[in-house]
C-alpha positions as YAML, in Angstrom:
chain: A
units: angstrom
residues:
- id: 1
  name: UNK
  ca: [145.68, 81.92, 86.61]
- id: 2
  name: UNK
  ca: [143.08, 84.95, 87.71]
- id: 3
  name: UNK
  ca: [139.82, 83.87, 88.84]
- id: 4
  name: UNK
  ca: [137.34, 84.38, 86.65]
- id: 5
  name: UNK
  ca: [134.85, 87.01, 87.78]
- id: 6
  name: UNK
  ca: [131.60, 86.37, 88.84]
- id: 7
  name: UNK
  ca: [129.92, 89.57, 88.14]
- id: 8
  name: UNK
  ca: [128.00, 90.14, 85.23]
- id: 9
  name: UNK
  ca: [126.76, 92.83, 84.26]
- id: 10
  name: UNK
  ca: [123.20, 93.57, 83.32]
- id: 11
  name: UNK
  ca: [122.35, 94.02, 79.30]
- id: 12
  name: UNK
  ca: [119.27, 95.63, 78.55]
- id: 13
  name: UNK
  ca: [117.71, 93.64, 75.16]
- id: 14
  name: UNK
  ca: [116.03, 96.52, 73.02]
- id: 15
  name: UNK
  ca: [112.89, 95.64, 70.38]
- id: 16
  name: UNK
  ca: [115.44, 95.41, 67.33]
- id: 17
  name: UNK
  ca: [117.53, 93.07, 68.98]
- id: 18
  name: UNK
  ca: [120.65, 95.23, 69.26]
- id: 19
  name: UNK
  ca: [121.99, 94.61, 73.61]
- id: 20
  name: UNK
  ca: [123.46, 97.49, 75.38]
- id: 21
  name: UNK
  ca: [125.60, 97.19, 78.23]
- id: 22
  name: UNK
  ca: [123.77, 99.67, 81.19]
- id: 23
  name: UNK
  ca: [126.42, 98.39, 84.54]
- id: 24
  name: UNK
  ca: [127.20, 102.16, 84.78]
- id: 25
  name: UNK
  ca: [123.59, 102.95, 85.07]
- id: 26
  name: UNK
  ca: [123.28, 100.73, 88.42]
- id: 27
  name: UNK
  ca: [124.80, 103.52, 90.48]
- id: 28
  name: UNK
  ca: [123.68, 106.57, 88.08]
- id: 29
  name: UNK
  ca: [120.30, 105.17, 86.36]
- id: 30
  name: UNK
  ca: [118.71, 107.69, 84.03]
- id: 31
  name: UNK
  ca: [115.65, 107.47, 85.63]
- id: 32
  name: UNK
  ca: [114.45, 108.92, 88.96]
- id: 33
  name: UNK
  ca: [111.20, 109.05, 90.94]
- id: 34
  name: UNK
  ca: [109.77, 112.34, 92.64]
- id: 35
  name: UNK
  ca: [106.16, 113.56, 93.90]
- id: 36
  name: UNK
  ca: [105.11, 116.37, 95.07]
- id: 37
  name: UNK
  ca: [103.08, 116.62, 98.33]
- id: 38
  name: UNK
  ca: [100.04, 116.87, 99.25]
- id: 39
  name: UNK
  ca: [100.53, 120.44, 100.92]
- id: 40
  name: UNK
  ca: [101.96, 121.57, 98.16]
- id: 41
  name: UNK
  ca: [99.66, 119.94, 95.48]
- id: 42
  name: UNK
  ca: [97.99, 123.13, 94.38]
- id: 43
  name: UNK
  ca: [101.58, 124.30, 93.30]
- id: 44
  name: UNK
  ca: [102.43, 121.36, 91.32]
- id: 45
  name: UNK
  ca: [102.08, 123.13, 88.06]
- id: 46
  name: UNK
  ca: [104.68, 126.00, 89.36]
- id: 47
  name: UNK
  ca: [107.07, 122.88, 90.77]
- id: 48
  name: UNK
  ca: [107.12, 121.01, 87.78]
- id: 49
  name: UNK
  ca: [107.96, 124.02, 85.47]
- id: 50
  name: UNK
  ca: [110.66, 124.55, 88.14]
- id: 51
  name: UNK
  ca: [112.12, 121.56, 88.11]
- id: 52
  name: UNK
  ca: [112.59, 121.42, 84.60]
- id: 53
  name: UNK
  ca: [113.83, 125.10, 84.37]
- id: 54
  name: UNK
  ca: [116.29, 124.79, 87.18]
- id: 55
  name: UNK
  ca: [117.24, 121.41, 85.45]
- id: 56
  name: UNK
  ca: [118.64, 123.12, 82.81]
- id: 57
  name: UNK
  ca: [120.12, 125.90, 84.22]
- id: 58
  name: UNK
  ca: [122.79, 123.63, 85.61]
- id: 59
  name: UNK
  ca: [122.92, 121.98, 82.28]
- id: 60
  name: UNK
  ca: [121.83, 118.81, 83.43]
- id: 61
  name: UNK
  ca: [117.78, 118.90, 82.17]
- id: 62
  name: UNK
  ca: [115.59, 116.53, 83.09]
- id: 63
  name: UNK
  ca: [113.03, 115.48, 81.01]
- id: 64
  name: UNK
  ca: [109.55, 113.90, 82.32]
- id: 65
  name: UNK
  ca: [108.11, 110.61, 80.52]
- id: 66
  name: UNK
  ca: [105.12, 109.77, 83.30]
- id: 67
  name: UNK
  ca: [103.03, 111.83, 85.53]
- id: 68
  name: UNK
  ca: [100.12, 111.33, 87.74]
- id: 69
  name: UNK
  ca: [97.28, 112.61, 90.10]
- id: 70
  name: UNK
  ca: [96.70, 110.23, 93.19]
- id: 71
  name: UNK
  ca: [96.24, 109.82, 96.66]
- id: 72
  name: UNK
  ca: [98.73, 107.93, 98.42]
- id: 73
  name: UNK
  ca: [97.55, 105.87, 100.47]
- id: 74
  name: UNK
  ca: [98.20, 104.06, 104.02]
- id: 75
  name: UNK
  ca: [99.86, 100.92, 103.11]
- id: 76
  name: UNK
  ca: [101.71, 102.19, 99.93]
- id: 77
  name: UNK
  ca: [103.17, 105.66, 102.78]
- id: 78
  name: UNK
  ca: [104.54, 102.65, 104.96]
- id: 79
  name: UNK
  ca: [106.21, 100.93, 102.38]
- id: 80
  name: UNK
  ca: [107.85, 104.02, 100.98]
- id: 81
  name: UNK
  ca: [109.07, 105.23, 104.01]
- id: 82
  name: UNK
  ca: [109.80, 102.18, 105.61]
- id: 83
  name: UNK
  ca: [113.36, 102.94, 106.40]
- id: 84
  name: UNK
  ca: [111.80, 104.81, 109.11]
- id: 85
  name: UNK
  ca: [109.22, 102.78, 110.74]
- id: 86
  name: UNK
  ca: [111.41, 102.91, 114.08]
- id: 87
  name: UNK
  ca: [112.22, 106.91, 114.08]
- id: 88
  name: UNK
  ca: [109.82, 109.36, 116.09]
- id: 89
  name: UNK
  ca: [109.06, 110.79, 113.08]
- id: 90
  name: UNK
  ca: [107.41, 108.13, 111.13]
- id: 91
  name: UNK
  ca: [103.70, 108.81, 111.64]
- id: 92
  name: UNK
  ca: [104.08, 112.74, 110.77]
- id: 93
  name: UNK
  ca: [105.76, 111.19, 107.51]
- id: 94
  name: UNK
  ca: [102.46, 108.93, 106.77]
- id: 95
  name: UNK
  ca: [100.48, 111.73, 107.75]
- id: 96
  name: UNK
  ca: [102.14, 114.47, 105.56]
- id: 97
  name: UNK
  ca: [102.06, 112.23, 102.24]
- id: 98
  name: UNK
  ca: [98.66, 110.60, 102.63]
- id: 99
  name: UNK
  ca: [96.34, 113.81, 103.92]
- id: 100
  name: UNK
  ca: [95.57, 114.96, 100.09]
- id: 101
  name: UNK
  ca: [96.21, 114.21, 95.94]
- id: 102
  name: UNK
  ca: [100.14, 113.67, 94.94]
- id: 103
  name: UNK
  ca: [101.62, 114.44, 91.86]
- id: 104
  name: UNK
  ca: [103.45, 111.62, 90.82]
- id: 105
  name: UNK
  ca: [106.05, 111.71, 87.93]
- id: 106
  name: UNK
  ca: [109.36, 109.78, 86.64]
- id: 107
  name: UNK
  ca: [112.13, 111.95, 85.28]
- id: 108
  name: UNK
  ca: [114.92, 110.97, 82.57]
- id: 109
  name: UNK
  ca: [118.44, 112.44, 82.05]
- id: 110
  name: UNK
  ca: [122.02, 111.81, 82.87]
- id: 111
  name: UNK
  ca: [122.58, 110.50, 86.73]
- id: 112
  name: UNK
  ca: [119.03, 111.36, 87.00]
- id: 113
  name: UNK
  ca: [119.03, 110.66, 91.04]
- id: 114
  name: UNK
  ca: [121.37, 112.68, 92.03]
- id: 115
  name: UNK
  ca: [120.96, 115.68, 89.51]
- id: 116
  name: UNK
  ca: [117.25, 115.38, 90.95]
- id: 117
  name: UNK
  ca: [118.39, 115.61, 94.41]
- id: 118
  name: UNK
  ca: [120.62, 118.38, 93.75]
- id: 119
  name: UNK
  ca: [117.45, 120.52, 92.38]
- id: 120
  name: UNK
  ca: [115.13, 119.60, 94.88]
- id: 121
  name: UNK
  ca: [117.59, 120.71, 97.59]
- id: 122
  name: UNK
  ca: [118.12, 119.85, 101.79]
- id: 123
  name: UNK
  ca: [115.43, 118.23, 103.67]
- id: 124
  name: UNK
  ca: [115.09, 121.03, 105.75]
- id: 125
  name: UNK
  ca: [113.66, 123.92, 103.71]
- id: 126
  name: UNK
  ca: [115.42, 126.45, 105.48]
- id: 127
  name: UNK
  ca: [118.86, 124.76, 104.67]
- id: 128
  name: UNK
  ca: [118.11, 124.32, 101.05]
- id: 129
  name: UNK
  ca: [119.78, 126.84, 98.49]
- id: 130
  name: UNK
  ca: [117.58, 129.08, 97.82]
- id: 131
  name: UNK
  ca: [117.79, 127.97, 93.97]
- id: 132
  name: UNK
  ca: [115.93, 124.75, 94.88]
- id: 133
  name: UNK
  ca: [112.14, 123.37, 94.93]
- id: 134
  name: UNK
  ca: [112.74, 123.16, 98.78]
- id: 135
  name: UNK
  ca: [114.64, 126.53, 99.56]
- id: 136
  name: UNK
  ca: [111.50, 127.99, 97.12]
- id: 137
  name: UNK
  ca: [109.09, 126.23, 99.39]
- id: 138
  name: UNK
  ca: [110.94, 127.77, 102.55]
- id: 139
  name: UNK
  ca: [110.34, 131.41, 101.10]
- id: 140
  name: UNK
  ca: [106.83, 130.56, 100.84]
- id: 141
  name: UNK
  ca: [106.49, 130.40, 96.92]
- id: 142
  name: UNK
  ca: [104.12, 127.10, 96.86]
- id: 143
  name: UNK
  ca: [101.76, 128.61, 99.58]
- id: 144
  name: UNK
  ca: [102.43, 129.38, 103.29]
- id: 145
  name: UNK
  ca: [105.41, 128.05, 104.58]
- id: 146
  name: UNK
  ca: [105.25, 124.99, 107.32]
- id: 147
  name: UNK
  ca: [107.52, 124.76, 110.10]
- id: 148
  name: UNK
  ca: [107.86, 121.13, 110.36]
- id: 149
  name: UNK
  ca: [110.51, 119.32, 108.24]
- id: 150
  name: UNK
  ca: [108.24, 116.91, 106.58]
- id: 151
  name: UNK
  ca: [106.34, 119.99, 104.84]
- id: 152
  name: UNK
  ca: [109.12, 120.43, 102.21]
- id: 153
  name: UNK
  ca: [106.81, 120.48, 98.96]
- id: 154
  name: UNK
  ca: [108.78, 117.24, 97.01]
- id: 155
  name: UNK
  ca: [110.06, 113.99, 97.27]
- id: 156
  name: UNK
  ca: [112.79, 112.51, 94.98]
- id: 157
  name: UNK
  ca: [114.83, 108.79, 95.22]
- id: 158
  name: UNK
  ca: [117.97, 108.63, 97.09]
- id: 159
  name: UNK
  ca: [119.27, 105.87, 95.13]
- id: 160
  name: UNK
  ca: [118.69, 103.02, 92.96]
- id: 161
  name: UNK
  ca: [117.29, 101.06, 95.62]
- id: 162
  name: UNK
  ca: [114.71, 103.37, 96.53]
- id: 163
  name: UNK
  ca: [114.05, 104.11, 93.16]
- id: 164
  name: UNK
  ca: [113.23, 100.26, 92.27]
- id: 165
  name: UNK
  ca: [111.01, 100.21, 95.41]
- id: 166
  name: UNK
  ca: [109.33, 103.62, 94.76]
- id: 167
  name: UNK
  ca: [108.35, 103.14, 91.19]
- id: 168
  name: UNK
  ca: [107.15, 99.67, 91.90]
- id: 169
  name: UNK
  ca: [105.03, 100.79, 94.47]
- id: 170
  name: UNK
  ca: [103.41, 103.57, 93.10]
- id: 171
  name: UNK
  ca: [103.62, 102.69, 89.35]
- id: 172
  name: UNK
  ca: [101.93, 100.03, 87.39]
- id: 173
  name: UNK
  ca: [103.30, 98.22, 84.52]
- id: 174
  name: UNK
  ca: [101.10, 99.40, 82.38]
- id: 175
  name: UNK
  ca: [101.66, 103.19, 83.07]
- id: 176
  name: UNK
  ca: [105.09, 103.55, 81.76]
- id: 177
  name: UNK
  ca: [106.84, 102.26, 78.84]
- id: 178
  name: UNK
  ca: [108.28, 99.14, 78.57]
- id: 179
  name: UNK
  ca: [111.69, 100.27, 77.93]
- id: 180
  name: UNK
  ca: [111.53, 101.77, 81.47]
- id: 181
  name: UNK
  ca: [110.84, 98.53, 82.97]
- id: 182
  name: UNK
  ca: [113.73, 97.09, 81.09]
- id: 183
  name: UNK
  ca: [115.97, 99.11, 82.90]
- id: 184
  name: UNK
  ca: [114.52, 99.35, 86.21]
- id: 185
  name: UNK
  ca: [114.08, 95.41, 86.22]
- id: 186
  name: UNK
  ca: [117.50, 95.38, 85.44]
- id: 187
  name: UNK
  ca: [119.32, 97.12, 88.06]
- id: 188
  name: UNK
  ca: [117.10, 95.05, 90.04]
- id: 189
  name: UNK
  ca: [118.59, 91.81, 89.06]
- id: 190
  name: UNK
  ca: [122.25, 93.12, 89.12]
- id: 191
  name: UNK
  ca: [122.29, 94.17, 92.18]
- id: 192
  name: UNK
  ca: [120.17, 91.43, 93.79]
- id: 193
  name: UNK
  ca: [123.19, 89.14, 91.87]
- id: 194
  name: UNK
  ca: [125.83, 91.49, 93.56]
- id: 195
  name: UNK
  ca: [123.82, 90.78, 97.14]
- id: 196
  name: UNK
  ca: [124.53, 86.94, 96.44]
- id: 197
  name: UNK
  ca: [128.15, 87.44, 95.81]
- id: 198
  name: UNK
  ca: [129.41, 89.59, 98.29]
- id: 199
  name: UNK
  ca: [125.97, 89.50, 101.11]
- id: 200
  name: UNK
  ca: [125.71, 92.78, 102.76]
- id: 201
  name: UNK
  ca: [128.15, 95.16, 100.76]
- id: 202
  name: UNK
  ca: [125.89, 96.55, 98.50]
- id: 203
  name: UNK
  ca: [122.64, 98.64, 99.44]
...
């Protein structure tokens, strides 16, 4: 007899009652998290038209639900980028993100992370297609051009990890809806269960 699986996947409980089955969203949520720099601030208007016209050109639009003005600051810059509190780097990262006003915004559509990522293109500018936020901010189209990395106009999740921890830290509860949280809260609790069954496989 086959052992029973331990998994379970995550159901998302709606208003009316009705439960929906969102596993497949664990690895390609519908939601991601992006913000656009402080360099670059002034240009946000431009970028955010951009994103959702390039969206669409590759038939994959994304749609925003929440957006915001703020200033990032010290402790929140740590936190996001804590993944690289040991590189050289991680001070010009802190610096680049806190020295002026974000713009802060969630985005919705299918396998919203990585159609995101696709858009907003390399980390390097001047490896990014030039049909991207970031190979439009190497040819100087949201004000003069940078040469260090870290000047690269946008930010957007990697995956649903960072996405949880991103949202969370820049996002209240009350400043989205709560059918956002739903979801977010549960990819959180799936994969925290898939940690306890099989420690160190997943994220």
């Amino acid at each position: 007899m086959k052992e029973r699986s331990k998994r379970k996947p995550p159901l998302l409980i709606y208003t009316d009652g009705s439960v929906r089955d969102i596993t497949g969203e664990t690895t390609s949520p519908v939601y991601t998290f992006g913000l656009v720099k402080p360099h670059a601030y002034h240009y946000w208007r431009e970028i955010m038209s951009d994103i959702e016209s390039l969206s669409r050109e590759r038939d994959m639009p994304l749609v925003v639900i929440c957006e915001k003005e703020r200033r990032v600051t010290r402790d929140e810059a740590e936190r996001h980028y804590k993944a690289h509190r040991e590189r050289i780097f991680f001070d010009d990262l802190i610096r680049t993100v806190t020295e002026g006003p974000t713009r802060q915004f969630i985005l919705t559509g299918s396998d919203a992370i990585n159609s995101f990522r696709e858009i907003v293109g390399a980390t390097d500018p001047e490896a990014a297609g030039k049909n991207t936020i970031r190979g439009r901010c190497a040819a100087g189209k949201y004000g003069e051009r940078k040469v260090a990395v870290q000047y690269n106009a946008i930010h957007g999740s990697d995956n649903v990890v960072s996405l949880i921890e991103e949202v969370n830290i820049h996002f209240g509860r009350t400043e989205v809806n709560p059918e956002f949280w739903q979801r977010v809260d549960s990819y959180s609790a799936y994969l925290q269960a898939l940690r306890r069954f099989n420690p160190g496989k997943y994220f």
